[in-house]
GULORO-373881 format. One record per residue (C-alpha): residue number from 0; residue in one letter; x, y, z. Coordinates in nm, 4 decimals. Example, Ala and Ser with C-alpha at 12.3 -4.5 7.8 and 13.67 -1.06 7.14 Angstrom:
REM residues 2
+-----+-----+----------+----------+----------+
!   n ! res !       xx !       yy !       zz !
+-----+-----+----------+----------+----------+
!   0 !   a !   1.2300 !  -0.4500 !   0.7800 !
!   1 !   s !   1.3670 !  -0.1060 !   0.7140 !
+-----+-----+----------+----------+----------+
END
This chain:
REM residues 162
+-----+-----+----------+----------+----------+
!   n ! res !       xx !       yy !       zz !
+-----+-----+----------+----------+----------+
!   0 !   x !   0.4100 !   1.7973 !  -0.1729 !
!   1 !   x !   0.6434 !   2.0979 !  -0.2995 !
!   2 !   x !   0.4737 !   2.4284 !  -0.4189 !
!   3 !   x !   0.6479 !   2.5271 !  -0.7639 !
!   4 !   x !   0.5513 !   2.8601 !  -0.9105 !
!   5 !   x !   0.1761 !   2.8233 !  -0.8093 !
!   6 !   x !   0.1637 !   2.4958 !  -0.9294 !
!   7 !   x !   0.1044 !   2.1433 !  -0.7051 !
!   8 !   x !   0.4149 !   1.9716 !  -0.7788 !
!   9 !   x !   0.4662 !   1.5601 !  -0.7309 !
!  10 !   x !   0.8318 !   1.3888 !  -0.7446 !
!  11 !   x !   0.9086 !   1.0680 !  -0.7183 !
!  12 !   x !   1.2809 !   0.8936 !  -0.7217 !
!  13 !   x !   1.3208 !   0.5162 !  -0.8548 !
!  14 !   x !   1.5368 !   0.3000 !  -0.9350 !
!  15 !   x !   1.6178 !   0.2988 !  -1.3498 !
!  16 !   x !   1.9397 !   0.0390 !  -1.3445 !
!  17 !   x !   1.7474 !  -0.1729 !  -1.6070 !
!  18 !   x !   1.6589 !   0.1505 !  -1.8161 !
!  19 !   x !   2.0124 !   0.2857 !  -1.7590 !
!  20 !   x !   2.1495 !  -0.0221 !  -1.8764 !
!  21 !   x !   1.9718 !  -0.0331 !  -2.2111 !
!  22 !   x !   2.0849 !   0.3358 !  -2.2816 !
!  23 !   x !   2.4377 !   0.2704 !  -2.2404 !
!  24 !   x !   2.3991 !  -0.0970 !  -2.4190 !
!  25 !   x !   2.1774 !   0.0928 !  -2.6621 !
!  26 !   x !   2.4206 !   0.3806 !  -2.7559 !
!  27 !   x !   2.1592 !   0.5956 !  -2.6414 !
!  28 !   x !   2.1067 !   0.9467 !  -2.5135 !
!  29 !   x !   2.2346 !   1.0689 !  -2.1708 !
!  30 !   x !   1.8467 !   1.1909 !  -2.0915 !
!  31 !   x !   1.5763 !   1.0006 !  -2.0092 !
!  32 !   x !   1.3375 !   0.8564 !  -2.2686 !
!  33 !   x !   1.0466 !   1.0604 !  -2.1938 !
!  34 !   x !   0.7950 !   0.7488 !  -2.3481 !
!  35 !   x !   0.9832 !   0.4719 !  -2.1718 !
!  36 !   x !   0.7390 !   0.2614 !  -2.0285 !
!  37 !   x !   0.8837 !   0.3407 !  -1.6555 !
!  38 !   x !   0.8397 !   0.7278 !  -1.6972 !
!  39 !   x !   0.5451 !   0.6862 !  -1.8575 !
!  40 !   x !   0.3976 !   0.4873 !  -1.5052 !
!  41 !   x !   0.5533 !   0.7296 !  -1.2742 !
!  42 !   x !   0.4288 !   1.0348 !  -1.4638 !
!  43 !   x !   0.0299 !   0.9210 !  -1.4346 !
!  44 !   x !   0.0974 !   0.7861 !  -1.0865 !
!  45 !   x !   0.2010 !   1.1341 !  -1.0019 !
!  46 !   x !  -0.0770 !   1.2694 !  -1.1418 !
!  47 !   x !  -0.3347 !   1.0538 !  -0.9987 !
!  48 !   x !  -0.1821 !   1.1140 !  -0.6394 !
!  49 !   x !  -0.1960 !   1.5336 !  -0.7395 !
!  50 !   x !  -0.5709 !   1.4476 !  -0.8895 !
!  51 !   x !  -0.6839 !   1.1973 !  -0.5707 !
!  52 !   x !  -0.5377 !   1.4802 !  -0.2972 !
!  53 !   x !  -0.7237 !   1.7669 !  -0.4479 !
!  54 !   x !  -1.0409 !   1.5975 !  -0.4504 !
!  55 !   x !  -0.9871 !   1.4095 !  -0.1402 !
!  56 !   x !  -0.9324 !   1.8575 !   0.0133 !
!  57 !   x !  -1.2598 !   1.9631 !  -0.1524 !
!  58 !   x !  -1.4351 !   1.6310 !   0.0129 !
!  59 !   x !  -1.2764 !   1.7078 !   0.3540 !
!  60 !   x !  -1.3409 !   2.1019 !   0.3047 !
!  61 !   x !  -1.7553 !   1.9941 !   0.2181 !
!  62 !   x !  -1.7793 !   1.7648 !   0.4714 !
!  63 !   x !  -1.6774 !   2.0043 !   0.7420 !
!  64 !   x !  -1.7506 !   2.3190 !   0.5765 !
!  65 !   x !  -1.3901 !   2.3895 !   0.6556 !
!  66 !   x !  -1.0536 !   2.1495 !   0.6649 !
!  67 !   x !  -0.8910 !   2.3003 !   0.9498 !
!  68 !   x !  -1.2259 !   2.1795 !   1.1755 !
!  69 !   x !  -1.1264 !   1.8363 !   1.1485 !
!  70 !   x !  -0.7365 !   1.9226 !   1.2288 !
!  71 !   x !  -0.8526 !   2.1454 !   1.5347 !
!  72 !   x !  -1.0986 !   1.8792 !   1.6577 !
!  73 !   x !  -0.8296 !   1.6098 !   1.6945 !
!  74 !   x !  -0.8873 !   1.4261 !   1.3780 !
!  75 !   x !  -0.5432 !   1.4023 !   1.1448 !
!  76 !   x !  -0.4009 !   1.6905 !   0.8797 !
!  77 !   x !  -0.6014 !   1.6881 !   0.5805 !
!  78 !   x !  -0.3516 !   1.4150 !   0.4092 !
!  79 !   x !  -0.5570 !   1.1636 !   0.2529 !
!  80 !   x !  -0.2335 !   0.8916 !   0.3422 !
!  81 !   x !  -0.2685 !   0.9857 !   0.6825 !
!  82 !   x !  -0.6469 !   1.0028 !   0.6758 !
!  83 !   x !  -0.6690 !   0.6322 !   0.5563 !
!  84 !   x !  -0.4814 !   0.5107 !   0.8053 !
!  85 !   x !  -0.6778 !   0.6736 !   1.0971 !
!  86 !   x !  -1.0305 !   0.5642 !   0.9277 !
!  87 !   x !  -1.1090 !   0.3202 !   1.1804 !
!  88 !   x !  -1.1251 !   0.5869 !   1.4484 !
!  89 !   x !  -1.4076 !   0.8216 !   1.3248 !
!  90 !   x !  -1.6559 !   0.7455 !   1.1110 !
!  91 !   x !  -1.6000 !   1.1247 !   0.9447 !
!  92 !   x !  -1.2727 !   1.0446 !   0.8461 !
!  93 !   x !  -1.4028 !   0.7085 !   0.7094 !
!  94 !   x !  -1.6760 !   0.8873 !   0.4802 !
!  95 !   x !  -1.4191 !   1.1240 !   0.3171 !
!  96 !   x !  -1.1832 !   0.8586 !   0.2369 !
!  97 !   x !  -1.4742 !   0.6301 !   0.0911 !
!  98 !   x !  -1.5974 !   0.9333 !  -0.1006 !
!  99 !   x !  -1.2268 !   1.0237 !  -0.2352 !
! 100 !   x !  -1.1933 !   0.6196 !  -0.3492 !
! 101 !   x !  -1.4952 !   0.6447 !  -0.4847 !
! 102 !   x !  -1.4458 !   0.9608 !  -0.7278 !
! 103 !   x !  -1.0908 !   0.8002 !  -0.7957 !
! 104 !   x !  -1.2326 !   0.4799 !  -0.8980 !
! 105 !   x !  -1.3787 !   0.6209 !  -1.2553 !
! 106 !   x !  -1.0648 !   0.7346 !  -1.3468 !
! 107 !   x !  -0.8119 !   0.6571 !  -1.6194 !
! 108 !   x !  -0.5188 !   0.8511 !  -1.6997 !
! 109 !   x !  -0.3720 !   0.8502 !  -1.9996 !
! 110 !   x !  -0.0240 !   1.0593 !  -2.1632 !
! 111 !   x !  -0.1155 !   1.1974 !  -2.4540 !
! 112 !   x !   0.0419 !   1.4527 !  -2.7233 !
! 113 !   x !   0.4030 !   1.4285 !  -2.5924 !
! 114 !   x !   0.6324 !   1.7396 !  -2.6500 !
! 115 !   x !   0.9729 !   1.7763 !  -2.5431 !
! 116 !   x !   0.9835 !   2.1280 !  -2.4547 !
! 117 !   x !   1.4060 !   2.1563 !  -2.2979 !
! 118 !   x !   1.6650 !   1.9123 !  -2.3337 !
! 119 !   x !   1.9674 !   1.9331 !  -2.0523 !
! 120 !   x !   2.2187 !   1.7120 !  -2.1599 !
! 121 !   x !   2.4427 !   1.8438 !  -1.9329 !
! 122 !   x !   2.2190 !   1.7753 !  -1.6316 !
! 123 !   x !   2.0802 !   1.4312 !  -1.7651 !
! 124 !   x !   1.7077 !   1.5948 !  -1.7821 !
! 125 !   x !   1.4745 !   1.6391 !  -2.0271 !
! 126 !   x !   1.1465 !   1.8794 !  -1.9761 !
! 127 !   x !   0.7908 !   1.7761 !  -2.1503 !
! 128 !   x !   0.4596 !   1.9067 !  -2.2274 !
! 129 !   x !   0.1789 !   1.6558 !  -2.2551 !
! 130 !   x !  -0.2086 !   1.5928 !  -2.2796 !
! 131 !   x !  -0.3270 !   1.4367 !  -1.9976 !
! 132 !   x !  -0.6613 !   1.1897 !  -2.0511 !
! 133 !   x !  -0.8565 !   1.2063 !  -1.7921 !
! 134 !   x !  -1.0935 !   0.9030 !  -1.9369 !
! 135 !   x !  -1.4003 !   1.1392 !  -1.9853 !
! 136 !   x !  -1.2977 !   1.2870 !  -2.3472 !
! 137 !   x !  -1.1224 !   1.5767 !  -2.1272 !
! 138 !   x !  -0.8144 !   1.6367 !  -2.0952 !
! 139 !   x !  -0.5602 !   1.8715 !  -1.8654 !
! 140 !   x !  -0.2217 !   2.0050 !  -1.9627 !
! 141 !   x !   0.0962 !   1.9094 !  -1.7967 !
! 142 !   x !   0.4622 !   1.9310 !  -1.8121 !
! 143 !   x !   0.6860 !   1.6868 !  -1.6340 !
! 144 !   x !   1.0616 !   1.6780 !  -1.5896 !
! 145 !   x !   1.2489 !   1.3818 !  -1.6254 !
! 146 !   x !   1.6381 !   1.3111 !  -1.5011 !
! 147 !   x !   1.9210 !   1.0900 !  -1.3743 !
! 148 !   x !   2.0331 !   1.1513 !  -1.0571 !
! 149 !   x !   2.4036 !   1.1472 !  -0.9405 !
! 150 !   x !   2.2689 !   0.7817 !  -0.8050 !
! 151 !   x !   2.1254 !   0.7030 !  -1.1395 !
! 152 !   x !   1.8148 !   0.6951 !  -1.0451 !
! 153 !   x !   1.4899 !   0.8638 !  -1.2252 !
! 154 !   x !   1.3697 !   1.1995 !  -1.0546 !
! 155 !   x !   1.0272 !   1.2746 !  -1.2029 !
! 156 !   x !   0.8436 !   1.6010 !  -1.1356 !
! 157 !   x !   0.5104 !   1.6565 !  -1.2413 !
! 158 !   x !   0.3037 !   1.9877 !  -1.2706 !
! 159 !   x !  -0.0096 !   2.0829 !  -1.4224 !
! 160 !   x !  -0.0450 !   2.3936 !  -1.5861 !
! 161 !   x !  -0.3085 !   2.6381 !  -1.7094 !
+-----+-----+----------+----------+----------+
END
């Protein structure tokens, strides 16, 4: 996870050949279609991995009263990926993962309000603002940054923001 102006940050590269086909077959723009069905899944998987590894910290940080105890005391860095796969050896690490699932299970993103704040033709990349649904009538701003790589594949970059 990158740090980004004070703000968690998520990327995530993929392969767009079928999206980058239709563009060109389409007449399209050089940017990304920031409602394309593709972005749109990569942009809420982002955030659910940014929502899912802050509570899965504040479950870690409660049940030890501090994260670094369970680092210091063998168990693995407060990643909840690497914390899943070492749940079979401590029944501590098992209870925060089953707690993190648990919180995770209620929730359903959804991209709302769309804005395209900067379009970079030159750089294949177009910047949004959106309304992010958290399933409970509330909702948390973000802004995520779409582009084609040299590769032609889709960078996405999510961020939320105050």
């Amino acid at each position: 996870m990158n740090e980004h102006h004070n703000y968690r940050v998520r990327t995530r590269c993929f392969s767009s050949l079928v999206l980058l086909v239709t563009v060109i077959g389409c007449g399209g723009s050089p940017v990304p279609d920031p409602m394309a069905r593709n972005v749109r899944k990569e942009v809420l998987a982002l955030c659910t991995d940014l929502i899912r590894d802050a509570v899965f910290l504040e479950l870690a940080q409660l049940q030890a009263g501090n994260a670094h105890y369970f680092v210091a005391n063998g168990y693995p860095e407060c990643d909840y990926q690497a914390w899943v796969e070492a749940k079979e050896d401590s029944e501590g690490v098992a209870r925060v993962v089953e707690l993190t699932d648990e919180r995770m299970q209620g929730l359903h993103l959804t991209l709302e309000n769309v804005r395209v704040e900067s379009k970079e033709v030159d750089l294949r990349r177009i910047t949004c603002l959106a309304d992010l649904g958290l399933g409970n009538g509330k909702s948390a701003d973000i802004r995520y940054r779409v582009q084609y790589t040299e590769e032609d594949r889709l960078y996405v970059e999510v961020e939320f923001v105050d």
